[in-house]
N, C-alpha and C positions, 0 to 999 in steps of 0.2 A: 815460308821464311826463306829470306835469302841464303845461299852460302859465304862464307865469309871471305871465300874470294872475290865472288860479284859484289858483297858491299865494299871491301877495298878497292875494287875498279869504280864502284858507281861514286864512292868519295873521292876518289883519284879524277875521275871527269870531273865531277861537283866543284872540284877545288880548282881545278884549270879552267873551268867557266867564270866561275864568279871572283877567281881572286891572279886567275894567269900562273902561266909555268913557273916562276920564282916562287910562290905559296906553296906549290903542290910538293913538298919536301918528303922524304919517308915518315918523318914524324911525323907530320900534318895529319899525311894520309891515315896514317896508323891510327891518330888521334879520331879523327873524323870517323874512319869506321870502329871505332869501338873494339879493336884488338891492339894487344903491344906491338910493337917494332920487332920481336921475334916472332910475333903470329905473322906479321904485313912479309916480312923477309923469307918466310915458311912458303908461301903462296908465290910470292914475288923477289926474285936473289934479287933485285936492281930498282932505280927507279924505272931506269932502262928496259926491266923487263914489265915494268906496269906501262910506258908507254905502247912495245908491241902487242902487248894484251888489248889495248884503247882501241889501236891500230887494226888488229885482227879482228874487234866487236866490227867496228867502223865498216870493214871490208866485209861482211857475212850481214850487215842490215842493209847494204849499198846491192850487194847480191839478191836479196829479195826482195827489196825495190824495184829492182829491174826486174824482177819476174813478174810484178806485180804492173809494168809497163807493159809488158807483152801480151797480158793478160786483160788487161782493163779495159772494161763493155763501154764507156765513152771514148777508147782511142787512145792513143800513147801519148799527143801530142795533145789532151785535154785534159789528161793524167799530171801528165807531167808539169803543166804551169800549174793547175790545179793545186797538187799538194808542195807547191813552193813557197807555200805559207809555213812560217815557221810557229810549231805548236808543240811545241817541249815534249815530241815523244822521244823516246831513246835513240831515232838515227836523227834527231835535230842536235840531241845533246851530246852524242859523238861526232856527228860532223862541226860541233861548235869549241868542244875539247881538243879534237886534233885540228882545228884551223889556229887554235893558239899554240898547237906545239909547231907547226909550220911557220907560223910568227918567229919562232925564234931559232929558225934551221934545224931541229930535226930530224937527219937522214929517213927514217921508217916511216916520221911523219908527212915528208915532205912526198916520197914515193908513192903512199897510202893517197894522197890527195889525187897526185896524178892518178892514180890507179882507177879510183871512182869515179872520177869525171869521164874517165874512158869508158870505164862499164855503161855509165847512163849516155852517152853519145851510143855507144855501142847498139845500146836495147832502141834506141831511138831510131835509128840509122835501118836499123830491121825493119822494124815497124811501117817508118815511114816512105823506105826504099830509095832514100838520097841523103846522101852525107850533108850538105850543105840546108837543106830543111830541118835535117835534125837537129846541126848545130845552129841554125837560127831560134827553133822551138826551145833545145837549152839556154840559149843565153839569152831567152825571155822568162822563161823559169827562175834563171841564176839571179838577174836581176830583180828581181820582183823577192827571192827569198835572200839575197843582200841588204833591200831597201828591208825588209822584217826582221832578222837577226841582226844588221851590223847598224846601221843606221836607228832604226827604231829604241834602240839603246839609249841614247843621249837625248829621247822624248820630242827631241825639237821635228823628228820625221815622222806622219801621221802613218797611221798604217790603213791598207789597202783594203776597202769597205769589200762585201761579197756583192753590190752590185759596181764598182769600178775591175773587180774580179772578172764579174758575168762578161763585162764589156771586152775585156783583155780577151777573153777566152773566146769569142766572137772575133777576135782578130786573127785570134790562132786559127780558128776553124778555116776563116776565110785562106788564110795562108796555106794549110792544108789541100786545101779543095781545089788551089792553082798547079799541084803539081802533075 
């Protein structure tokens, strides 16, 4: 069983994904996890302080992500387009909660974004021994888990079968294998 601060962060994401920053109120939050407004307040003095709570989840799954780059027996750069399918585990629905608080300026949210795209350039950049490869490999990952989280939303954008997948990732390798 959860603690009931991790169910008021995971209703506080929950309400910033499906209903956006304006929904996610104290009360909401409170409501949604199933504690009063002096339990949510006990945990969290602010909404404030439930966004850098999102913020610090967000930065410590983006931290094992990349270990999990540096680490992966297909390659960082087969890793990494690989899981930019978006599959509703906890660092899709944090990076999808704080991409709406950077919607709407943010300060903690806005720096947290920056912050993780540098980590994953970062573990990439290692891996692959050229800045410019890596951030080619990224912003073929980026795009591919854009056209699934942001696009795929409004239904009208099909999502990316695992053999138009296979083929992407045969692109990457080849790109790989030039440097």
């Amino acid at each position: 069983m959860s603690s009931a601060r991790d169910r008021i962060l995971d209703s506080f994401e929950d309400i910033l994904i499906k209903e956006g920053e304006r929904a996610a109120t104290v009360d909401a939050v409170a409501a949604a996890a199933g504690v009063s407004k002096g339990g949510l307040l006990y945990h969290f003095r602010s909404k404030e302080a439930m966004v850098q709570a999102l913020c610090e989840r967000l930065a410590a799954l983006t931290a094992a992500d990349a270990g999990r780059i540096a680490t992966a027996p297909e390659g960082a750069a087969r890793y990494y387009v690989r899981t930019s399918r978006y599959m509703d585990s906890p660092l899709d629905r944090a990076i999808v909660a704080v991409a709406r608080l950077v919607q709407q300026g943010h300060p903690a949210a806005v720096q947290t974004f920056a912050r993780i795209q540098e980590v994953w350039l970062e573990a990439l950049e290692s891996c692959l021994g050229s800045r410019a490869l890596a951030q080619a490999v990224k912003l073929m990952g980026d795009g591919l888990y854009y056209s699934a989280t942001f696009l795929s939303a409004g239904a009208a954008a099909p999502r990316v079968t695992d053999e138009e997948l296979e083929a992407v990732l045969e692109q990457v390798d080849a790109l790989v294998a030039r440097k």
